[in-house]
C-alpha positions as CSV (number, residue, x, y, z in Angstrom):
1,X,-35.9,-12.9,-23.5
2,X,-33.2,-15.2,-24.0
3,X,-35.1,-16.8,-27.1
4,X,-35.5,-13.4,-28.9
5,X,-32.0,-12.6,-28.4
6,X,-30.6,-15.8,-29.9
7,X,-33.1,-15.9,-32.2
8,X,-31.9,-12.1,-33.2
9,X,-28.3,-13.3,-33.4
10,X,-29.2,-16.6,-35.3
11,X,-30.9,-13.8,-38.5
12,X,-28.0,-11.5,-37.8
13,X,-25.0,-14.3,-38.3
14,X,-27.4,-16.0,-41.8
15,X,-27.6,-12.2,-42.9
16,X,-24.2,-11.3,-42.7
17,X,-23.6,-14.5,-44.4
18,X,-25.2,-13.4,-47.7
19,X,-23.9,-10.4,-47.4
20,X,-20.1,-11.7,-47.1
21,X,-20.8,-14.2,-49.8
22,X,-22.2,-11.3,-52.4
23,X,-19.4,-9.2,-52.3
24,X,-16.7,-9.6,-55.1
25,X,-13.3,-11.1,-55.0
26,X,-10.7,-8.5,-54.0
27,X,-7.9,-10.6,-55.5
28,X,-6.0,-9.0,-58.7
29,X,-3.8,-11.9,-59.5
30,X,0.4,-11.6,-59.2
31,X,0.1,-7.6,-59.6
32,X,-2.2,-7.3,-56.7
33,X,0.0,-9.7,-54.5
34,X,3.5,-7.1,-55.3
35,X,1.8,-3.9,-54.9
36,X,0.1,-5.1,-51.8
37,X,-3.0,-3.3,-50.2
38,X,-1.4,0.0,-50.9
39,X,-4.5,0.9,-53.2
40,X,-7.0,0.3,-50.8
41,X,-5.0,2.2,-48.0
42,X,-4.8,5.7,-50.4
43,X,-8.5,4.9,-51.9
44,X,-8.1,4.7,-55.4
45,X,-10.8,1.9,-55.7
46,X,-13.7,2.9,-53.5
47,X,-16.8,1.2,-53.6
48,X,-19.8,2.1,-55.5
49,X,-23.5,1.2,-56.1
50,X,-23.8,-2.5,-54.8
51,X,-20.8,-3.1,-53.7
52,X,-20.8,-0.2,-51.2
53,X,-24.1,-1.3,-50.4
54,X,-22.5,-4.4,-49.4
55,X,-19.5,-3.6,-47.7
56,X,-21.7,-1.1,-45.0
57,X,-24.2,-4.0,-44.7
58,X,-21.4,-6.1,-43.7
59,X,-20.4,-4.1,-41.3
60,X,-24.0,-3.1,-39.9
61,X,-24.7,-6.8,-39.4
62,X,-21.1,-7.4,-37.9
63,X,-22.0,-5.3,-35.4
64,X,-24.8,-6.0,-34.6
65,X,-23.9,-9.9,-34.4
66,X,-21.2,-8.8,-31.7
67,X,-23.4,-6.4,-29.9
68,X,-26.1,-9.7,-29.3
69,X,-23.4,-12.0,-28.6
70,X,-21.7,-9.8,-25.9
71,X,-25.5,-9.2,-24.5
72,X,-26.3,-13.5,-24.3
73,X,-23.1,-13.9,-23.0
74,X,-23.5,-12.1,-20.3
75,X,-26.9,-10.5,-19.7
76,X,-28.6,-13.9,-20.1
């Protein structure tokens, strides 16, 4: 059990890896350093096509990379 789980987490964490590394830069230069994150907090850029395909991946695999690692913590 103990091997499936790891072996889970081990395809989960290389996964996510991709996924992190695919995504776009989110850096906009000086005027994305003065206005701050206020565009992403009212949604004037949302994701589309890859990119959103991308960003929920991320968080899919995130998920489920803490879900196995709480469970071979302390299950196993």
């Amino acid at each position: 059990m103990s091997v499936l789980i790891n072996t889970l987490l081990i395809i989960s964490a290389i996964v996510m890896i991709i996924f992190i590394v695919l995504q776009p830069g989110k850096s906009e230069g000086l005027s994305g350093a003065i206005s701050g994150g206020a565009e992403q907090l009212f949604g004037k850029k949302k994701a589309r096509g890859l990119d959103l395909v991308l960003h929920r991946g991320t968080i899919i695999t995130a998920t489920i990379f803490f879900v196995l690692a709480f469970i071979s913590a302390y299950v196993l």
